[in-house]
PyMOL Python script that loads the backbone (N, CA, C, O; Angstrom):
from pymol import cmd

cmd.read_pdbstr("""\
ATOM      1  N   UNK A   1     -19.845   8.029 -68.588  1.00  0.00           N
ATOM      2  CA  UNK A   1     -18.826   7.490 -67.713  1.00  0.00           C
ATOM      3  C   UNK A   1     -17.437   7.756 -68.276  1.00  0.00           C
ATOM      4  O   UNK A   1     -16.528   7.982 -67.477  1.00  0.00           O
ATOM      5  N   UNK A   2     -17.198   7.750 -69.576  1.00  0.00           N
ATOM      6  CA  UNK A   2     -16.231   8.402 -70.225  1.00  0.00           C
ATOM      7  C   UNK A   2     -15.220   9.179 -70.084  1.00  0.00           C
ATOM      8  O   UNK A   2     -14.057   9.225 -70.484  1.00  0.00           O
ATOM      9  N   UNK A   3     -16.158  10.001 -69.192  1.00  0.00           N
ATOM     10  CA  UNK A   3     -15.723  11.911 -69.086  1.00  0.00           C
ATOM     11  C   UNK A   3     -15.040  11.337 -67.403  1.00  0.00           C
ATOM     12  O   UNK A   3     -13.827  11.466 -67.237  1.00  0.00           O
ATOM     13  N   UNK A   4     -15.288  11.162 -67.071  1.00  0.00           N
ATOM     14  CA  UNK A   4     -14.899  10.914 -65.963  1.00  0.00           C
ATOM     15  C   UNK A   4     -13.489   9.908 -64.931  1.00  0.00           C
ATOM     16  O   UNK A   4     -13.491   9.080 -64.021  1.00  0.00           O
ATOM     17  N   UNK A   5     -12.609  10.515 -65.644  1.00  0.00           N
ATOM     18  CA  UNK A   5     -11.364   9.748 -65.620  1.00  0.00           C
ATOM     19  C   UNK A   5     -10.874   9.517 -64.173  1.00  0.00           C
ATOM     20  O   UNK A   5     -10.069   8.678 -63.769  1.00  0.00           O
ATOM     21  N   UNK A   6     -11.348  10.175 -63.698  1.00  0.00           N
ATOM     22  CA  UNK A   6     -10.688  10.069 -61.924  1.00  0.00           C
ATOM     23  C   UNK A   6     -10.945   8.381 -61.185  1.00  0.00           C
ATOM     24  O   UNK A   6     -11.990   7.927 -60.720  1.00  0.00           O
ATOM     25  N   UNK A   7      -9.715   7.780 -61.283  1.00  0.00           N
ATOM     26  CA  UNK A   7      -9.357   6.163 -60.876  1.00  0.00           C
ATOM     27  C   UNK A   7     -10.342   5.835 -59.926  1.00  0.00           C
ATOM     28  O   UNK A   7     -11.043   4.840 -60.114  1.00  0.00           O
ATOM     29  N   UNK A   8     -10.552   6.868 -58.473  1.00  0.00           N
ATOM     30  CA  UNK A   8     -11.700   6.223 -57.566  1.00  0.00           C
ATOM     31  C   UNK A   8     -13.081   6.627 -58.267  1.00  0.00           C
ATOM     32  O   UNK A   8     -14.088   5.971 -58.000  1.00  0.00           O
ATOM     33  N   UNK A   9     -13.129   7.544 -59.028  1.00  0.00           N
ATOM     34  CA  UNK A   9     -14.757   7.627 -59.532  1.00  0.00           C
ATOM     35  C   UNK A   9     -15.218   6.440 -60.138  1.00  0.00           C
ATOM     36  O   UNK A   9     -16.293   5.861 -59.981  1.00  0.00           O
ATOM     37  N   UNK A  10     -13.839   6.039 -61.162  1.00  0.00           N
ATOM     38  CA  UNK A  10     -14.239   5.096 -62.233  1.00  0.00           C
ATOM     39  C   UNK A  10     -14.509   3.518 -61.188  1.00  0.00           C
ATOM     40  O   UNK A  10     -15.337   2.626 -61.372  1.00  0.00           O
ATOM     41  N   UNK A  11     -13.709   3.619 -60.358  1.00  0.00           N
ATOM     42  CA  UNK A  11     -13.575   2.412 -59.502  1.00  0.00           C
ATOM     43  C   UNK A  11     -14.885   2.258 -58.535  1.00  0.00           C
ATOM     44  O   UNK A  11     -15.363   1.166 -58.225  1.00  0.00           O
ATOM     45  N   UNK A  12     -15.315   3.340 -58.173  1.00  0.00           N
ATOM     46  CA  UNK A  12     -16.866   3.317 -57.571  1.00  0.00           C
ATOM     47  C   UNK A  12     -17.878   2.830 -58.672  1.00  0.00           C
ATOM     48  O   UNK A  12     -18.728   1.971 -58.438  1.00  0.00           O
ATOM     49  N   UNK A  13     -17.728   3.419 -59.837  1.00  0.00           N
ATOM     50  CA  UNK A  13     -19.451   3.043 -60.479  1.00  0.00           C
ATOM     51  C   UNK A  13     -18.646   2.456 -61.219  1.00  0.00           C
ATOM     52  O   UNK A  13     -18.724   3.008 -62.317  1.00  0.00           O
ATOM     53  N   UNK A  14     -17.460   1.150 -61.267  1.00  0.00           N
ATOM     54  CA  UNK A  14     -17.803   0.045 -62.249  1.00  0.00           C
ATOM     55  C   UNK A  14     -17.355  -1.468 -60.873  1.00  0.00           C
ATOM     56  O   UNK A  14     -17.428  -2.684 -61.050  1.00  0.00           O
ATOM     57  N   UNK A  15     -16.923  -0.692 -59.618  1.00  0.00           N
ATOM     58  CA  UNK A  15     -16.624  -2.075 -58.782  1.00  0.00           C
ATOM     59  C   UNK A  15     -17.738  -2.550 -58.297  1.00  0.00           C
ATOM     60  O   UNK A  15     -17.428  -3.480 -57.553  1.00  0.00           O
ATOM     61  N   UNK A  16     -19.397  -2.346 -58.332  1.00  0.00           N
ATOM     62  CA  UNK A  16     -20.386  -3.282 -58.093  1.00  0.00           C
ATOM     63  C   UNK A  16     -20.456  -4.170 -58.910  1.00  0.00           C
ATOM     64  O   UNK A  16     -21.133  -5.197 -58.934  1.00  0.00           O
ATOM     65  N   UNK A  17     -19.794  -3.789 -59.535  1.00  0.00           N
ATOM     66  CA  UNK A  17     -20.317  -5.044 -61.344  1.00  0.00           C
ATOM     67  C   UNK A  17     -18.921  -6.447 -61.466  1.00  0.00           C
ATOM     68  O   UNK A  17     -18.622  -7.303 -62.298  1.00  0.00           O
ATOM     69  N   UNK A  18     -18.534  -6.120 -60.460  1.00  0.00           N
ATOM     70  CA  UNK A  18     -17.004  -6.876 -60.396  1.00  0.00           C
ATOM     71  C   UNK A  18     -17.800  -8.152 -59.964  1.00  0.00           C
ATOM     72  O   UNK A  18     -18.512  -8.244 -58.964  1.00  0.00           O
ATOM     73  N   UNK A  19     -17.524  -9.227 -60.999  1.00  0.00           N
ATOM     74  CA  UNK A  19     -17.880 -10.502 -59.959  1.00  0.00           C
ATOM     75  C   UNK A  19     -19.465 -10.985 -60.753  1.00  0.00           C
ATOM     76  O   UNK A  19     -19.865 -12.148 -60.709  1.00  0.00           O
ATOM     77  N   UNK A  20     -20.198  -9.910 -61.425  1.00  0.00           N
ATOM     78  CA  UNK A  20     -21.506 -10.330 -61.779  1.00  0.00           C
ATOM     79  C   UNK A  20     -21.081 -10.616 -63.684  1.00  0.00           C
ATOM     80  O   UNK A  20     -19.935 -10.568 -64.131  1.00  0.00           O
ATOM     81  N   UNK A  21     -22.247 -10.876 -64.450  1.00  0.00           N
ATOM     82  CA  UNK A  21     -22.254 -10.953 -65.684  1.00  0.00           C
ATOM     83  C   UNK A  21     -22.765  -9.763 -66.111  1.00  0.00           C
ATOM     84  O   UNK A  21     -23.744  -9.250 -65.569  1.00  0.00           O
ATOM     85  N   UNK A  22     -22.174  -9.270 -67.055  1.00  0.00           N
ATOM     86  CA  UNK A  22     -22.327  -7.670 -67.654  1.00  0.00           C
ATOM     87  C   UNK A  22     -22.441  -7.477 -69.136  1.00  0.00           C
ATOM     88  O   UNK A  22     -22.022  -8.298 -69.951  1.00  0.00           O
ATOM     89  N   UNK A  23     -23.117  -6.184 -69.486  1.00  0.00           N
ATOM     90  CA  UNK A  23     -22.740  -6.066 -71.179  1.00  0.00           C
ATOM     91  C   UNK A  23     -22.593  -4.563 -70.782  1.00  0.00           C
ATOM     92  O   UNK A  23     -23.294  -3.733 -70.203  1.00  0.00           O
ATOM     93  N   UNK A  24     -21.070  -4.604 -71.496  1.00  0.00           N
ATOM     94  CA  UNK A  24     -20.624  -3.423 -71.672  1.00  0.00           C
ATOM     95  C   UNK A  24     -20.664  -2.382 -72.583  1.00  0.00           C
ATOM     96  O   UNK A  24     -19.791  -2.674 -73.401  1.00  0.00           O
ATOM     97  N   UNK A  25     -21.191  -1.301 -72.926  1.00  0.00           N
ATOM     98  CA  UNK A  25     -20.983  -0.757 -74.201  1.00  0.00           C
ATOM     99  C   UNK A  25     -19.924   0.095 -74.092  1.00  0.00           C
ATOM    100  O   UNK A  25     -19.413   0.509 -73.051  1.00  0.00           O
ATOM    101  N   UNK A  26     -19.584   0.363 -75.355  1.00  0.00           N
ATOM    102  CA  UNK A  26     -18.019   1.734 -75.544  1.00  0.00           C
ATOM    103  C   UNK A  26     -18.430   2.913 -75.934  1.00  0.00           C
ATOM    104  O   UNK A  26     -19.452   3.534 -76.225  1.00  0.00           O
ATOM    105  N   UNK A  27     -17.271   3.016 -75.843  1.00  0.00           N
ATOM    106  CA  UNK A  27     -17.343   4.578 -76.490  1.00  0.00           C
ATOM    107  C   UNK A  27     -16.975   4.671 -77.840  1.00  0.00           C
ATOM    108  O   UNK A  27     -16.881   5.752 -78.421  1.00  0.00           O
ATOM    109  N   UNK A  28     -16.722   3.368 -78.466  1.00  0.00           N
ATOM    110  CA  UNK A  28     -16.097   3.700 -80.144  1.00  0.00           C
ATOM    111  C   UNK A  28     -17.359   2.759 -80.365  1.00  0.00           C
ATOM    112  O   UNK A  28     -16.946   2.105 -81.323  1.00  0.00           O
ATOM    113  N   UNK A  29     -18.695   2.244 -80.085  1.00  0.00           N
ATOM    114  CA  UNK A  29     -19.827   1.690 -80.651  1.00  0.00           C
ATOM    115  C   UNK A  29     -19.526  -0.024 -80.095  1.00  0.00           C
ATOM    116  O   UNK A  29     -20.429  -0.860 -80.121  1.00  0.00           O
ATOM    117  N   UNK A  30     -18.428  -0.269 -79.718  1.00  0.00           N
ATOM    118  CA  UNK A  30     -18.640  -1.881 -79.424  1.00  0.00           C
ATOM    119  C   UNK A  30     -19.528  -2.453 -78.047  1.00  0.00           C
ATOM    120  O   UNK A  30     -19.894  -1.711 -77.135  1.00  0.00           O
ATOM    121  N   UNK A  31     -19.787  -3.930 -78.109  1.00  0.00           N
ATOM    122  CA  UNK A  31     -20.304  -4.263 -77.045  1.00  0.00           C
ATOM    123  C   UNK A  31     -19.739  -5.411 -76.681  1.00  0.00           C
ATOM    124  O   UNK A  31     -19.111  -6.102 -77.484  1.00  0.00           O
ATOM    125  N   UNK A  32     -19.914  -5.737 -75.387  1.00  0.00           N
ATOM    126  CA  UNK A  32     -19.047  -6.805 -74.930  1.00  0.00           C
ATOM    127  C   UNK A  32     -19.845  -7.463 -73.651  1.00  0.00           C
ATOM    128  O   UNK A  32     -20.078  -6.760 -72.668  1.00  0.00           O
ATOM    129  N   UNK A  33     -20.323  -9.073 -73.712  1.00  0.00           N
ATOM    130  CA  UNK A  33     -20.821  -9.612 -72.520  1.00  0.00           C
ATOM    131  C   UNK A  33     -20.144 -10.334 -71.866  1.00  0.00           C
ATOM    132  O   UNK A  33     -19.283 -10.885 -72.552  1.00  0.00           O
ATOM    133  N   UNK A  34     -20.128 -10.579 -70.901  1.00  0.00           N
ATOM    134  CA  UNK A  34     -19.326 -11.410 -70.195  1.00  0.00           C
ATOM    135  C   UNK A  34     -18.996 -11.096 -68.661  1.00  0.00           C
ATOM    136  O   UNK A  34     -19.706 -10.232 -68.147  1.00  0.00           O
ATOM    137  N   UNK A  35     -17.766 -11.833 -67.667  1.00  0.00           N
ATOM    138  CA  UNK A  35     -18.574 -11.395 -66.573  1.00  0.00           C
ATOM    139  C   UNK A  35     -17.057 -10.886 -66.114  1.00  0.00           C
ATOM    140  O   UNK A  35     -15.910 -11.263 -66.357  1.00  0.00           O
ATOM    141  N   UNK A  36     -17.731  -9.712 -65.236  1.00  0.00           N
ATOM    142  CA  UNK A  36     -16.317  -8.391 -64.893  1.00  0.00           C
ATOM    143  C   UNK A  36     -15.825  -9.341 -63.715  1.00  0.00           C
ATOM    144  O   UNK A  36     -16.477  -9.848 -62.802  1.00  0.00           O
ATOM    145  N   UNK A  37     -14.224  -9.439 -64.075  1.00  0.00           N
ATOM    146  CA  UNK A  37     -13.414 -10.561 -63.037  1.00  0.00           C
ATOM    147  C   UNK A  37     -12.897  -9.048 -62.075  1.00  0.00           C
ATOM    148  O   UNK A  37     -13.210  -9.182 -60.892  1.00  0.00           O
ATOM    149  N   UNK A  38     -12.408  -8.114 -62.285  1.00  0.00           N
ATOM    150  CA  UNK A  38     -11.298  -7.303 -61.410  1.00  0.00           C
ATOM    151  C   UNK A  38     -11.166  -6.182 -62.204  1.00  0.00           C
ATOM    152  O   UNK A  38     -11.214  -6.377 -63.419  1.00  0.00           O
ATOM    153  N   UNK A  39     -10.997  -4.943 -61.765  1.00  0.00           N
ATOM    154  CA  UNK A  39     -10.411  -3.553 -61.910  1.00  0.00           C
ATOM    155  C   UNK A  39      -9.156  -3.336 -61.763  1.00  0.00           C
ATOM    156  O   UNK A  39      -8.823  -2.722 -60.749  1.00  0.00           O
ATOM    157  N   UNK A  40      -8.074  -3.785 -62.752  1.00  0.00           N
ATOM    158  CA  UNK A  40      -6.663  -3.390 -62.609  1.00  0.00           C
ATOM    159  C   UNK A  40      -6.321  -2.149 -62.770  1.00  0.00           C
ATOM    160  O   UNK A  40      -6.414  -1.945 -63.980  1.00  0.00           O
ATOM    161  N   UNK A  41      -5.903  -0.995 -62.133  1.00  0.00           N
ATOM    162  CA  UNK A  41      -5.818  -0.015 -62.430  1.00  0.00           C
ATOM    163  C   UNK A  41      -6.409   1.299 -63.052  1.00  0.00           C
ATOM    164  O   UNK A  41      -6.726   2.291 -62.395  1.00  0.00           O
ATOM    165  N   UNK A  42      -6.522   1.152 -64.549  1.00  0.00           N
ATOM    166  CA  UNK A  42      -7.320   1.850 -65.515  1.00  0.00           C
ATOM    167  C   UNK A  42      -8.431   0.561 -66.801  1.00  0.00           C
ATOM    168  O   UNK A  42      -9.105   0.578 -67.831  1.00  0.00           O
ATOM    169  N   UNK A  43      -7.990  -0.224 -65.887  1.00  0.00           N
ATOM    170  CA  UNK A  43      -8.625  -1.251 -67.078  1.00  0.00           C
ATOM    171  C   UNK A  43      -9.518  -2.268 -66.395  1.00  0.00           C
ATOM    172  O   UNK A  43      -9.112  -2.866 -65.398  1.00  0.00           O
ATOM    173  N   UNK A  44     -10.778  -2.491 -66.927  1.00  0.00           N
ATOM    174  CA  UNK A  44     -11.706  -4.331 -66.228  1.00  0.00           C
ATOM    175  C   UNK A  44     -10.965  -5.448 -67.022  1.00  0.00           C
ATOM    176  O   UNK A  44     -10.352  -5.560 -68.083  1.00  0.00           O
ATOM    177  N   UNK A  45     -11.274  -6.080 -66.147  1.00  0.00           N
ATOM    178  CA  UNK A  45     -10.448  -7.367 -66.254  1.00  0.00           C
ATOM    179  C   UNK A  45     -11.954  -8.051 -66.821  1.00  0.00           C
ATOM    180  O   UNK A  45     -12.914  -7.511 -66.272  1.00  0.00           O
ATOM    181  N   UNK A  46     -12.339  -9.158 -67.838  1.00  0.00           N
ATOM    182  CA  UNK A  46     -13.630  -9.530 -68.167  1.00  0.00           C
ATOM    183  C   UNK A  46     -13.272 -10.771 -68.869  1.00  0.00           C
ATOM    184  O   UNK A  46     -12.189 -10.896 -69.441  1.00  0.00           O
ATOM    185  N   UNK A  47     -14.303 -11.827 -68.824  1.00  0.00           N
ATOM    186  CA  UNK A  47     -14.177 -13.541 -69.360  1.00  0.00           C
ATOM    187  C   UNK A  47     -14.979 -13.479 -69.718  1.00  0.00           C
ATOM    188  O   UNK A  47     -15.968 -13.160 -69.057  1.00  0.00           O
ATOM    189  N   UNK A  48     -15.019 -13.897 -71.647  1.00  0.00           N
ATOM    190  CA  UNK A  48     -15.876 -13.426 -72.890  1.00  0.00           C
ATOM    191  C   UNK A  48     -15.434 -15.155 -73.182  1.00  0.00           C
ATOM    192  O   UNK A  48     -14.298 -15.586 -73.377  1.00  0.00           O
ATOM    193  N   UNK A  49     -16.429 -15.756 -73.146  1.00  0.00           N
ATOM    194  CA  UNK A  49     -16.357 -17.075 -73.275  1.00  0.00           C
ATOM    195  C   UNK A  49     -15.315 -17.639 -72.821  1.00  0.00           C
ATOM    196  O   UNK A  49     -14.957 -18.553 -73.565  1.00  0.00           O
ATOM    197  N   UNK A  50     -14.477 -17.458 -71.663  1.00  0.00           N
ATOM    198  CA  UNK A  50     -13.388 -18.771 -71.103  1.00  0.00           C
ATOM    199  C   UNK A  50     -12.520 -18.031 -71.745  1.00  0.00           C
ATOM    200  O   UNK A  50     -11.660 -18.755 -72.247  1.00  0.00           O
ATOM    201  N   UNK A  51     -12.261 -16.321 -72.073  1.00  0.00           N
ATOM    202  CA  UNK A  51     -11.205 -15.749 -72.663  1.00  0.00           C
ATOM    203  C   UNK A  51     -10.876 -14.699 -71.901  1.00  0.00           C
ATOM    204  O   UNK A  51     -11.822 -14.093 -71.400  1.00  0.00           O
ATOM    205  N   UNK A  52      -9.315 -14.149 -71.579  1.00  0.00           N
ATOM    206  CA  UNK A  52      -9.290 -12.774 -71.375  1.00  0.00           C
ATOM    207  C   UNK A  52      -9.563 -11.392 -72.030  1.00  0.00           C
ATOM    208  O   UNK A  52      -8.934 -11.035 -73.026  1.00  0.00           O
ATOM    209  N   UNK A  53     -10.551 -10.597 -71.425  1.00  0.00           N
ATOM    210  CA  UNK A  53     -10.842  -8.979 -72.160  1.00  0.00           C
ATOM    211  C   UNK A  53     -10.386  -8.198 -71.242  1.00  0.00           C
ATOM    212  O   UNK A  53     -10.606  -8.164 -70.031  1.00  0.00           O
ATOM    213  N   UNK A  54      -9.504  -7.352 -72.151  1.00  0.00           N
ATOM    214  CA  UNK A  54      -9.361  -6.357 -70.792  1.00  0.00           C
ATOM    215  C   UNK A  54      -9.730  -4.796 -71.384  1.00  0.00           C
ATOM    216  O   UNK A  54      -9.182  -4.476 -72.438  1.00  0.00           O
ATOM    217  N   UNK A  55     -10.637  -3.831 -70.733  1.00  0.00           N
ATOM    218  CA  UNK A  55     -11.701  -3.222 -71.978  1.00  0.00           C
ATOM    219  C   UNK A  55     -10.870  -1.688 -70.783  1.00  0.00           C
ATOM    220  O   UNK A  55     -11.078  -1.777 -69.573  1.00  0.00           O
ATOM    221  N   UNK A  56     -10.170  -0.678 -71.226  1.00  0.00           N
ATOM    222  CA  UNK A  56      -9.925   0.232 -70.368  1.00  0.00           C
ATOM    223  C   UNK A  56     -11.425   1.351 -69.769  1.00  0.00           C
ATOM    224  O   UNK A  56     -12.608   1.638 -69.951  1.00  0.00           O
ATOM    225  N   UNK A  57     -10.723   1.501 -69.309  1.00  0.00           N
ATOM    226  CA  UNK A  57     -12.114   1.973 -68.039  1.00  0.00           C
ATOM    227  C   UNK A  57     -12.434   3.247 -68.780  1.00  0.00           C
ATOM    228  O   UNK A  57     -13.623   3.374 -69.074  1.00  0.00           O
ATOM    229  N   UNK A  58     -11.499   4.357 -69.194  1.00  0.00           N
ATOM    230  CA  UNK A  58     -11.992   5.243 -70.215  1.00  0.00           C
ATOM    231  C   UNK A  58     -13.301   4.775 -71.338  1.00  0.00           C
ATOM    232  O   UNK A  58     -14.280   5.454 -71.647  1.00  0.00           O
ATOM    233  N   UNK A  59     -13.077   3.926 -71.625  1.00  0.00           N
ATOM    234  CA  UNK A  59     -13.671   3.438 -72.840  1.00  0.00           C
ATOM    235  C   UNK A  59     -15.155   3.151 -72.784  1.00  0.00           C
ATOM    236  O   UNK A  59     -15.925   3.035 -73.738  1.00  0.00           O
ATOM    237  N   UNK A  60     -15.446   3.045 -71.327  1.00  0.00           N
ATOM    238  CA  UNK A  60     -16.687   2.206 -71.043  1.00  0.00           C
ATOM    239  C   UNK A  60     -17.338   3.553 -70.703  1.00  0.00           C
ATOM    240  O   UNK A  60     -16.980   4.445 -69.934  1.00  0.00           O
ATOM    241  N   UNK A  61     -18.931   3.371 -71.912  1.00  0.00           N
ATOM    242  CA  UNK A  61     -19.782   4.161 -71.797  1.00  0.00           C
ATOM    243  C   UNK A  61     -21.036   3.624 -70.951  1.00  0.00           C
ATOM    244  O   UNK A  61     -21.473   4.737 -70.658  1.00  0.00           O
ATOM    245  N   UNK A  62     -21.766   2.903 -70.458  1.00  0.00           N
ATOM    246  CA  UNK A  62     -22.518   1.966 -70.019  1.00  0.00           C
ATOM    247  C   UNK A  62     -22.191   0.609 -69.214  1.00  0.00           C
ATOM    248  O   UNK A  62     -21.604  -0.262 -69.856  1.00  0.00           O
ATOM    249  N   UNK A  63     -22.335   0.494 -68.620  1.00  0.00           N
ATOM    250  CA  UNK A  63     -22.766  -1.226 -68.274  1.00  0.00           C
ATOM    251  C   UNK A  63     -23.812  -1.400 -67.529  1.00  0.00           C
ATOM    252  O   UNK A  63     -24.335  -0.535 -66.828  1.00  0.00           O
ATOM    253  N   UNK A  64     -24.226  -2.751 -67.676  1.00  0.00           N
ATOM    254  CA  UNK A  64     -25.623  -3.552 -66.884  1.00  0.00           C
ATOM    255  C   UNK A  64     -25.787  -4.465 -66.558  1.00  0.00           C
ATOM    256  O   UNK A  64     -25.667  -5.240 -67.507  1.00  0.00           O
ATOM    257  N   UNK A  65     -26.066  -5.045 -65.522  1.00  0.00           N
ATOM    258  CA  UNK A  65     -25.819  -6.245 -64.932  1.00  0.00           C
ATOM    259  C   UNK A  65     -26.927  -7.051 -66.214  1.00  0.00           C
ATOM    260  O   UNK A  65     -27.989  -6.597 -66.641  1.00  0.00           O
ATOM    261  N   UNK A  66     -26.245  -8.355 -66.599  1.00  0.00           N
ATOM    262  CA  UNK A  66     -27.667  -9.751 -66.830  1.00  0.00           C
ATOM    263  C   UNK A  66     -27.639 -10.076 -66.249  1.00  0.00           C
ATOM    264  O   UNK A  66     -27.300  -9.794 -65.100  1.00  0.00           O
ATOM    265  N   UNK A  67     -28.264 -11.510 -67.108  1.00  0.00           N
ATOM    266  CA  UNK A  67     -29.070 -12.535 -66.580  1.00  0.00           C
ATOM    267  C   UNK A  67     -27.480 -13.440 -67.354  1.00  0.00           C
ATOM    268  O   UNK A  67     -26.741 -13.317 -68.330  1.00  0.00           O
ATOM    269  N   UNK A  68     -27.697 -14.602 -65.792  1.00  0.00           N
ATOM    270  CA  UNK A  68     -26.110 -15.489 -66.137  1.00  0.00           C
ATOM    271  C   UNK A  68     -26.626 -16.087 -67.364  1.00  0.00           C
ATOM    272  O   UNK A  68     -25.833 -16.762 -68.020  1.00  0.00           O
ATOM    273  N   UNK A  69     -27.612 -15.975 -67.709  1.00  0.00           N
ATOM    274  CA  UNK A  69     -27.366 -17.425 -69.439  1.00  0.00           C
ATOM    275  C   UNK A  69     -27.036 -16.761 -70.517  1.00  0.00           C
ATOM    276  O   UNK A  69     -26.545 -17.290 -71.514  1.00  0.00           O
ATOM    277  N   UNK A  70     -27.381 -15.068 -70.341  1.00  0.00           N
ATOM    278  CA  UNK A  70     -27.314 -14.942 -71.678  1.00  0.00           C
ATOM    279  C   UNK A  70     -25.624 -14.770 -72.365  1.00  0.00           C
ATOM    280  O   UNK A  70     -24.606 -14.683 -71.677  1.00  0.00           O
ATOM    281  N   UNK A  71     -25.672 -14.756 -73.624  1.00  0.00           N
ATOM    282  CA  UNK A  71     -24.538 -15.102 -74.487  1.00  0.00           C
ATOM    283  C   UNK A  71     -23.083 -14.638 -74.211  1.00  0.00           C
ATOM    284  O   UNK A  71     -23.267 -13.929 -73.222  1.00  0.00           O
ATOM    285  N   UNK A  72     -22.144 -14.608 -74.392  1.00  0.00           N
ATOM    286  CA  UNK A  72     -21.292 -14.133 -74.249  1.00  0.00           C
ATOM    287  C   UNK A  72     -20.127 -13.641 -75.571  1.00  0.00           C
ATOM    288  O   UNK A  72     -19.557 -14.433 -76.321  1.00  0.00           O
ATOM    289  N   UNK A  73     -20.033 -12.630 -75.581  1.00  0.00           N
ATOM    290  CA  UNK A  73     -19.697 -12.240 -76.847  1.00  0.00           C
ATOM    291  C   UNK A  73     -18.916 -10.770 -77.123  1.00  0.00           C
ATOM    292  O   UNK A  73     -19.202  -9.903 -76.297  1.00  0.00           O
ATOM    293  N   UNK A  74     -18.139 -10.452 -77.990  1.00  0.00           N
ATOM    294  CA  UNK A  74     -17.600  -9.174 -78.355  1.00  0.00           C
ATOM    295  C   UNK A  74     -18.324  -8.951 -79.593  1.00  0.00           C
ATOM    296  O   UNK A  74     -18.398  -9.718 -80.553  1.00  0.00           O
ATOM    297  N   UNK A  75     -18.923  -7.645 -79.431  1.00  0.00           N
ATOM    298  CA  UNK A  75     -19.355  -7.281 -80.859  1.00  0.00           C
ATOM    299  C   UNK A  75     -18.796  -5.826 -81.614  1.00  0.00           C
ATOM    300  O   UNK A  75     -19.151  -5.549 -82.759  1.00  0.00           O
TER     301      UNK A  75
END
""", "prot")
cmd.dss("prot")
cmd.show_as("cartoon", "prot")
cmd.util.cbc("prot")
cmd.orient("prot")
């Protein structure tokens, strides 16, 4: 997903996930759960325990919808 910088591409395969609980992986090895609030521009908007993340859309190699209980966390 990386490679693929074009704003509506990125905005198609990450705006289903807008609104659900997600774990994100990167492209520099991190991971991040929590649940995708909004797509500002080049960046997700994401609430990592009752916090703002904002993870740029370049960056994101993966995501996957959970399950709402599990943890929420930056790793």
């Amino acid at each position: 997903m990386a490679d693929e910088l074009n704003p509506r591409l990125l905005r198609d395969k990450l705006g289903p996930f807008v609104g659900k609980k997600v774990i994100v992986g990167t492209t520099d090895f991190h991971y991040i759960s929590g649940w995708a609030l909004a797509l500002e521009g080049t960046r997700l908007r994401m609430s990592v325990a009752g916090k703002p993340v904002l993870v740029p859309t370049h960056m994101v190699a993966t995501i996957k919808e959970v399950p709402a209980l599990q943890a929420e966390y930056v790793k």
